[in-house]
C-alpha positions as CSV (number, residue, x, y, z in Angstrom):
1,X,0.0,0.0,0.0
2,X,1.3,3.9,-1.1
3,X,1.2,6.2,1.6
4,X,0.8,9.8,1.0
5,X,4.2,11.8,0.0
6,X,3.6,13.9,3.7
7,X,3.6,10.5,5.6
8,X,6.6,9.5,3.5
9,X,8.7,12.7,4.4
10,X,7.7,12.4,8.0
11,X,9.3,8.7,8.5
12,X,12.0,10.2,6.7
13,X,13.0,12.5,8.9
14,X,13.1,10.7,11.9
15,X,15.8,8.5,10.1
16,X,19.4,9.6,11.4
17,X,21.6,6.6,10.3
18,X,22.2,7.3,6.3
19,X,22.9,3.5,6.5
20,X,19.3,3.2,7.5
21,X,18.1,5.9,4.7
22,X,20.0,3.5,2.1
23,X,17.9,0.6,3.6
24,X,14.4,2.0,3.0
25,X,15.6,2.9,-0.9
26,X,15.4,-0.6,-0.9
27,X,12.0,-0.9,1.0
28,X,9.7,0.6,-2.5
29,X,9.5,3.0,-5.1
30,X,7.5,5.4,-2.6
31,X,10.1,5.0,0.0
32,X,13.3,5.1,-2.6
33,X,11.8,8.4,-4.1
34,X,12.1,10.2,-0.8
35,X,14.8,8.3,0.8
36,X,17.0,9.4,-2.0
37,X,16.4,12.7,-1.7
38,X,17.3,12.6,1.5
39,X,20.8,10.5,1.0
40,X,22.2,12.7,-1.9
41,X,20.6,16.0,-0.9
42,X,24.2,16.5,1.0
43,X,26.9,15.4,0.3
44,X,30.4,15.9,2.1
45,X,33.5,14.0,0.5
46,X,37.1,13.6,2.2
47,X,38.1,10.2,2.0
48,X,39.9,9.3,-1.2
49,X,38.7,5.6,-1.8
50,X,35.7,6.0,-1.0
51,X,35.0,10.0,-3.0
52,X,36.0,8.0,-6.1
53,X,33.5,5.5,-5.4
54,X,30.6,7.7,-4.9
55,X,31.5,9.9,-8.0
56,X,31.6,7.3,-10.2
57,X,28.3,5.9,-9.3
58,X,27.1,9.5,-9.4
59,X,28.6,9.7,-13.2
60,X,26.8,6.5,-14.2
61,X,23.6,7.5,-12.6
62,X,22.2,11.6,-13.4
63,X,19.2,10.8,-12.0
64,X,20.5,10.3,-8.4
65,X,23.3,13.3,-9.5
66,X,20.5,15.9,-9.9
67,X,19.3,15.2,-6.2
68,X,22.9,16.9,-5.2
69,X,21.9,20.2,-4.0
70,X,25.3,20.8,-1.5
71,X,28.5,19.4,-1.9
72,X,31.6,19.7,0.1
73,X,35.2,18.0,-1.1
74,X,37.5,18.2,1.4
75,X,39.9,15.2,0.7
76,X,42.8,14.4,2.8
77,X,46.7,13.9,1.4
78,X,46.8,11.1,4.6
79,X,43.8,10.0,4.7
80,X,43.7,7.6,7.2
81,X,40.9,5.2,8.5
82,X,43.0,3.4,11.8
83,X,46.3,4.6,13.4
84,X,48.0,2.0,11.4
85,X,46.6,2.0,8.2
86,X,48.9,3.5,5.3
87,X,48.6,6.4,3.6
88,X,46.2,6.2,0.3
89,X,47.9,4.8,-2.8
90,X,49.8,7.6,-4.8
91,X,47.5,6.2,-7.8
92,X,44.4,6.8,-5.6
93,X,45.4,10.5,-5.4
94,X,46.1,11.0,-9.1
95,X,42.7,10.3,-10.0
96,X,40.1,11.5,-7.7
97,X,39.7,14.6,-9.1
98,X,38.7,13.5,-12.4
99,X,36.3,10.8,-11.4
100,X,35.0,14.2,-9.0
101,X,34.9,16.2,-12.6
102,X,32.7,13.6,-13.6
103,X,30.5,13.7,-11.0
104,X,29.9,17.1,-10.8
105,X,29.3,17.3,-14.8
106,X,25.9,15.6,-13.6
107,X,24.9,17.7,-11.1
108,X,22.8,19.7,-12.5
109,X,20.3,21.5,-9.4
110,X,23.7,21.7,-7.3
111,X,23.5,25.0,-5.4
112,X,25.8,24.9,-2.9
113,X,30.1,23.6,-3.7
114,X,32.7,23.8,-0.9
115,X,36.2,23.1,-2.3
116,X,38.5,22.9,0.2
117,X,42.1,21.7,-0.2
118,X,44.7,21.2,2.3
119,X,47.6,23.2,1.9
120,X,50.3,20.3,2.2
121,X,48.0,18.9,-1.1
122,X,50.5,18.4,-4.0
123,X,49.8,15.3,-5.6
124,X,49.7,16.0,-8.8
125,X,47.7,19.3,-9.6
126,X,49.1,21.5,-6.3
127,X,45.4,23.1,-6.1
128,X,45.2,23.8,-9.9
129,X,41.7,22.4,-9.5
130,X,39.5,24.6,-11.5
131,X,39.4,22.2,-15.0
132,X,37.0,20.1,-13.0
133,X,34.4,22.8,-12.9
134,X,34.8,23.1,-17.0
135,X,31.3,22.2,-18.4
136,X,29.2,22.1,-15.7
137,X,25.5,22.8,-16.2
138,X,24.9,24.0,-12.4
139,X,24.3,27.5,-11.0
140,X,25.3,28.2,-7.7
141,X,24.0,30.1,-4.4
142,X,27.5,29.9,-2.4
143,X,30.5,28.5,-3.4
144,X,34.1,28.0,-0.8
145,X,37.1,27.6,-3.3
146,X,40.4,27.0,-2.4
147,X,41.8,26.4,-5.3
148,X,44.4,28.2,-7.0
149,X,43.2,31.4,-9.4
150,X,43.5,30.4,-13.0
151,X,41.7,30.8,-16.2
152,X,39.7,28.1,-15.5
153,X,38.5,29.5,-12.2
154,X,38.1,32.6,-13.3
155,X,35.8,31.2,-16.7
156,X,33.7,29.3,-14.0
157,X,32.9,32.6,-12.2
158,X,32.0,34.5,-15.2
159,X,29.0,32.1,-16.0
160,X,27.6,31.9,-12.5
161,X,24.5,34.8,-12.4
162,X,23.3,33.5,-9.4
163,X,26.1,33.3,-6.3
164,X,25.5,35.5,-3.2
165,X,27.7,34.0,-1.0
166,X,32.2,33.4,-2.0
167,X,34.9,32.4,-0.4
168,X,38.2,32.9,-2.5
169,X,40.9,31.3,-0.9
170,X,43.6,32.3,-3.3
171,X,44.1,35.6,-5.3
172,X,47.1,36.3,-8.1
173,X,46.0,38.5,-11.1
174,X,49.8,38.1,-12.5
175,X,50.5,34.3,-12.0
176,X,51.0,32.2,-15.4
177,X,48.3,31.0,-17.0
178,X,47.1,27.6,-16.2
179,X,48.7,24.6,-17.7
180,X,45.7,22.1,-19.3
181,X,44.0,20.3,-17.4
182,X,45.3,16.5,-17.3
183,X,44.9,14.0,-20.3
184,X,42.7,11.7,-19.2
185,X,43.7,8.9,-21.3
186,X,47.8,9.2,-20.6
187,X,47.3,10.0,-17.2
188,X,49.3,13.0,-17.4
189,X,50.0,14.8,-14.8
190,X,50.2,19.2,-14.5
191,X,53.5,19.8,-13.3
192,X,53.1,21.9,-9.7
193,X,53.1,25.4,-10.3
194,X,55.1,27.7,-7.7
195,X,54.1,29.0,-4.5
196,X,51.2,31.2,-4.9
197,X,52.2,35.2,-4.0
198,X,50.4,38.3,-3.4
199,X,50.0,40.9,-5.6
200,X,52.3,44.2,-5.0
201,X,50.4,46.0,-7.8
202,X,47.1,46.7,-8.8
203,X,48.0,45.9,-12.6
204,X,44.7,43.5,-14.1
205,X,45.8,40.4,-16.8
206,X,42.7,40.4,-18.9
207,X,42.7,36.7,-18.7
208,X,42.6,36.4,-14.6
209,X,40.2,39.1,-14.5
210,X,36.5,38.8,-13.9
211,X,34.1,39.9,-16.4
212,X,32.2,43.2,-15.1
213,X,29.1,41.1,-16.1
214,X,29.4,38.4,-13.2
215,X,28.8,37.7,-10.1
216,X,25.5,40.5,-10.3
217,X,23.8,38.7,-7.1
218,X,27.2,38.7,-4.9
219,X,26.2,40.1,-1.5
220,X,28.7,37.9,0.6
221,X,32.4,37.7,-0.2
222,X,35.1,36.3,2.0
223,X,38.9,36.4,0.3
224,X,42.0,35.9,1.7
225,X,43.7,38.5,-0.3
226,X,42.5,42.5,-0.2
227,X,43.8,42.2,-3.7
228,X,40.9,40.3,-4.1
229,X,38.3,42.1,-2.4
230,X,39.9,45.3,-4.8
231,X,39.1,43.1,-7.9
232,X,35.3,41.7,-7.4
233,X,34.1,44.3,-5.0
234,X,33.2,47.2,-7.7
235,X,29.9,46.9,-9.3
236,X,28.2,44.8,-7.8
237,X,25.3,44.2,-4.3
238,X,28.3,43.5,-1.8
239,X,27.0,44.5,1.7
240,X,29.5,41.5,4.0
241,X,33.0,41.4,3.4
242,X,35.8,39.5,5.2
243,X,39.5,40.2,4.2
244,X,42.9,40.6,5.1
245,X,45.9,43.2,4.4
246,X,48.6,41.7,2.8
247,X,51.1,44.4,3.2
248,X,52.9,45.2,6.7
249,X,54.9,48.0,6.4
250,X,53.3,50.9,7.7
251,X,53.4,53.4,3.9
252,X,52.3,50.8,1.9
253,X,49.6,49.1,4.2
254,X,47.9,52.6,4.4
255,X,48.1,52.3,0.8
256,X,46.5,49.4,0.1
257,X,43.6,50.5,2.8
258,X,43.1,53.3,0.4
259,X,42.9,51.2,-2.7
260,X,40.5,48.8,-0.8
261,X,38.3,51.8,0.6
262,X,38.3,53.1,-3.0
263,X,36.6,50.0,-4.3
264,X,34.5,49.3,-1.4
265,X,33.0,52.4,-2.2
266,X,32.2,51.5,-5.7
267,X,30.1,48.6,-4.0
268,X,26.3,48.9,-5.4
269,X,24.5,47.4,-2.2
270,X,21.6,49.6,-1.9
271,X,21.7,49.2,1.6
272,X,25.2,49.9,2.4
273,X,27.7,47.9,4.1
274,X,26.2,45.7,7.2
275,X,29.6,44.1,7.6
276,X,33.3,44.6,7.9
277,X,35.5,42.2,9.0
278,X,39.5,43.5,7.8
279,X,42.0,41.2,9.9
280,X,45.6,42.3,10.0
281,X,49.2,40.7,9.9
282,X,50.5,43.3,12.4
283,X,47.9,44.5,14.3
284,X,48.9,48.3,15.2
285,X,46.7,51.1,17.8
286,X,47.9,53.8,15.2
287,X,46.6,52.4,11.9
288,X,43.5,50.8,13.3
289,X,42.8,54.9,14.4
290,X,43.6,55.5,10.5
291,X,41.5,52.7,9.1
292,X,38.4,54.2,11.2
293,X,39.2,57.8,10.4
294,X,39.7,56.7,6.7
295,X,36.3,55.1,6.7
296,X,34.1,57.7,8.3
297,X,35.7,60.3,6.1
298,X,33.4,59.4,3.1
299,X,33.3,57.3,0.3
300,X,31.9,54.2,2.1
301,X,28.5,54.1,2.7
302,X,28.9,52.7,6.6
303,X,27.6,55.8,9.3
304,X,23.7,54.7,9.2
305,X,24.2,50.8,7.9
306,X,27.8,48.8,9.2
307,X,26.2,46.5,12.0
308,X,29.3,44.5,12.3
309,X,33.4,46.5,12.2
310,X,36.4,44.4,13.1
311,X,39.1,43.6,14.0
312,X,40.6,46.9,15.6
313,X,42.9,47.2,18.0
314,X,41.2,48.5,21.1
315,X,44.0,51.3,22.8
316,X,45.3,50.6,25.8
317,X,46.0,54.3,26.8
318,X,42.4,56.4,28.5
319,X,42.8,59.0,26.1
320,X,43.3,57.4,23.0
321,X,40.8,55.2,23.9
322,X,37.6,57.9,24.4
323,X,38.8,59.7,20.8
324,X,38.9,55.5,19.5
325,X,34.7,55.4,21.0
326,X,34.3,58.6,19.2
327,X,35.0,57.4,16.0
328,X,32.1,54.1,16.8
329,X,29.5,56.3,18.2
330,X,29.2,57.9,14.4
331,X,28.5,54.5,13.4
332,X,24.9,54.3,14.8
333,X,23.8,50.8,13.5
334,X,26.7,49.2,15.4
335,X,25.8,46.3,17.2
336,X,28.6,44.2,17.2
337,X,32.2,45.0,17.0
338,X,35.5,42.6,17.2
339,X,38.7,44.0,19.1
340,X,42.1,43.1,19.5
341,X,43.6,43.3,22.8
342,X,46.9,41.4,22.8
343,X,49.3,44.5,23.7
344,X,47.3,44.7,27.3
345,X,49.1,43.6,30.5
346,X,48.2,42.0,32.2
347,X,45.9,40.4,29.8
348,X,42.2,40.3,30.3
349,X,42.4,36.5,29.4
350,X,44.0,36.2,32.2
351,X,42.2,38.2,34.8
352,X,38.8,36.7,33.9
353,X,35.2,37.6,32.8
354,X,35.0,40.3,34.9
355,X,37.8,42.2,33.3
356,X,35.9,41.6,29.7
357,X,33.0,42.7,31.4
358,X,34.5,45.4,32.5
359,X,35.7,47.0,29.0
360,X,32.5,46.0,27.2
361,X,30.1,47.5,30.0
362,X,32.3,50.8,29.4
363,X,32.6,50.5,25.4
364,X,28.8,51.0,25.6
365,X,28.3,53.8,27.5
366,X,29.2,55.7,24.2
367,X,27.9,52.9,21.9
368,X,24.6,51.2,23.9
369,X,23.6,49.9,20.8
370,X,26.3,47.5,20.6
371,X,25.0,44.2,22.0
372,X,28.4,41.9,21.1
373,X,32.1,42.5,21.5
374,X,34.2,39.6,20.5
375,X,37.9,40.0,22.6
376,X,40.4,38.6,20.6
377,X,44.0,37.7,22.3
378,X,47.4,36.3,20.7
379,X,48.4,35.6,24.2
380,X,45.8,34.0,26.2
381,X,48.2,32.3,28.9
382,X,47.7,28.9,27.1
383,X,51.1,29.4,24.4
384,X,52.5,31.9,22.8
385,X,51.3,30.5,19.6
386,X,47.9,30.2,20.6
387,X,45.0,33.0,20.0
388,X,41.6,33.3,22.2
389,X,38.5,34.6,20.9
390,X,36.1,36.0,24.3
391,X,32.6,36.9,23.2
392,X,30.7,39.7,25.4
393,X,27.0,39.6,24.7
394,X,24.3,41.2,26.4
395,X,21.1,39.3,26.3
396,X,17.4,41.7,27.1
397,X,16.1,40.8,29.9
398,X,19.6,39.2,31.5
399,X,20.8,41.2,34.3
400,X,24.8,40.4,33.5
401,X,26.6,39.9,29.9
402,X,27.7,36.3,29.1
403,X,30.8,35.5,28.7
404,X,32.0,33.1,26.6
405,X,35.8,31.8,25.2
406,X,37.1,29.8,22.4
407,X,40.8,29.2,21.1
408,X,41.1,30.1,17.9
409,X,40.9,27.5,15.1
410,X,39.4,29.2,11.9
411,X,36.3,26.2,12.1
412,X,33.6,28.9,13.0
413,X,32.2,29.9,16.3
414,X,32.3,33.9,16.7
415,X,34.6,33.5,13.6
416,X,31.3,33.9,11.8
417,X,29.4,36.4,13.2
418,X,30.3,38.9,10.5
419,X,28.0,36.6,8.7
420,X,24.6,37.1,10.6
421,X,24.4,40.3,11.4
């Protein structure tokens, strides 16, 4: 007996194992129809032997392809499954990514690709990954790439009309062009290109550059490179961006925050900005005074919009700190701001909540609309080499903020709140 599609869905969801969702495709055409759905819907791929597997089966089978809606590849260079297992089979590595080419040339309602590739990857493209997204009939919402910027990347982007949300992990206008992609047939291998480097000049190759045209729905962008953010920002609905300054030396990192500050303006979000999240190699009380100065002084649509500014240093001296809460009481949408405090001694990590409660309660008697402060320490009494995020938040109707801590690791947390506001 059929049961109504509703009564199908709700068994469906009360099904956690995916073992037991491959089970009940088994079960009948009623239960296959959903349960697939279900099983293919998302995907997340790391292990070698068993990607290649599923990508295959996915290549022979477009009907179960087109149920991919989010994918993530993440594979592993040691990709273990005991302690004493060994390392996955040179062979293995060489041709995962075009059995994953194949798959995705059948994915065709896939709206959602995360790319993400270990740096230590080499074996054999060295992150020149783009060829596998040559052909494909998809059209994404977001898309995480880490792999390296090339001409196939960058021919990818320029057909995709409907993306709000990108991650570009790797930015180099002035790199060679990229090698072809692998001969299938001769196994061939790309030989590994050099380490990727950052751009000391503005200069555009026509070939890495992206069409004005694309990316028209981009509202989101996270890059690793300002150079980057310089590039995709102008002309088009950005309102969140994450970056970083590549440059350290004091002259030519205020002129890169110019450059950037110059496109960001040329940003069409109706709106405004509602988020800026601009980390920092050297983080330095002086420039983070510039960078607020240079924003407020016009140009950048942030005074009556920018819910979300970090990461500034917060100044240690009394003085310097009142003229610092000057410059975030023009910003009167402000509600949630991320500081760096690692030059403070003794270090409020160290003291405890109370001292972050402390220098949140008096950051907001200049800026009460700000409801979050996210403390962020290179020092936090653990190691040297380890950084602690502290999240201030004051909750209506909670007589005290909450406090809450969280070493950094870069896997999300406060790391994302740029994202929600």
């Amino acid at each position: 007996m059929e049961l109504s599609l509703e009564a199908y869905r709700i068994i469906i969801n009360n099904v956690r194992s995916r073992v037991d969702l491959a089970t009940l495709c088994l079960v009948s055409k009623g239960f296959r129809r959903v349960a697939e759905r279900a099983l293919y819907n998302t995907l997340f791929m790391h292990e070698a032997a068993r990607t290649k597997q599923i990508c295959k089966a996915l290549a022979s089978q477009s009907r179960v392809a087109e149920l991919v809606e989010a994918l993530t590849i993440a594979i592993e260079e040691d990709d273990r499954r005991g302690e004493e297992e060994e390392r996955v089979r040179p062979e293995t590595q060489e041709d995962i990514w075009p059995a994953i080419s194949d798959a995705l040339k059948k994915m065709a309602r896939l709206r959602h690709l995360s790319v993400v590739i270990d740096g230590t990857l080499s074996s054999p493209y060295s992150g020149r990954l783009a060829w596998i997204l040559n052909d494909c009939p998809f059209r994404l919402k977001s898309f995480h790439s880490d792999m390296r910027w090339d001409e196939d990347l960058v021919r990818f982007l320029n057909v995709q009309d409907e993306i709000e949300d990108l991650y570009i992990g790797d930015y180099d206008e002035g790199q060679e062009a990229n090698p072809t992609a692998p001969s299938r047939s001769l196994g061939a291998a790309v030989n590994p290109p050099g380490p990727s480097t950052r751009l000391r000049s503005y200069v555009s190759h026509s070939n890495l550059t992206i069409s004005p045209s694309a990316l028209p729905h981009l509202y989101t962008l996270e890059c690793t490179f300002s150079e980057a953010a310089i590039a995709i920002v102008p002309g088009r609905p950005v309102s969140k961006l994450k970056t970083c300054f590549s440059r350290t030396d004091p002259e030519g990192k205020r002129e890169e925050m110019q450059v950037l500050f110059k496109a960001l303006g040329m940003a069409l979000a109706a709106g405004g900005w509602h988020a800026l999240d601009i980390a920092d190699a050297e983080y330095e009380e002086k420039f983070a005074m510039d960078l607020t100065s240079t924003m407020l002084a016009g140009g950048v649509s942030t005074r009556g919009t920018l819910k979300y500014l970090g990461t500034l240093v917060l100044p240690v001296g009394g003085r310097e700190r009142l003229l610092f809460y000057g410059h975030l009481m023009q910003l009167r949408r402000l509600c949630c701001v991320e500081l760096e405090i690692t030059a403070w001694n003794p270090s409020p990590a160290i003291v405890g909540s109370v001292a972050f409660r402390a220098l949140g309660n008096e950051l907001r008697l200049y800026c009460p609309g700000v409801v979050k402060i996210v403390f962020v320490s290179m020092n936090a009494g653990v190691g040297d080499d380890i950084g602690e995020r502290t999240t201030v938040e004051w909750v209506k109707g909670e007589g005290m903020a909450r406090v809450e801590s969280e070493v950094m690791n870069g896997m999300g947390g406060s790391e994302g709140l740029w994202r929600d506001v």
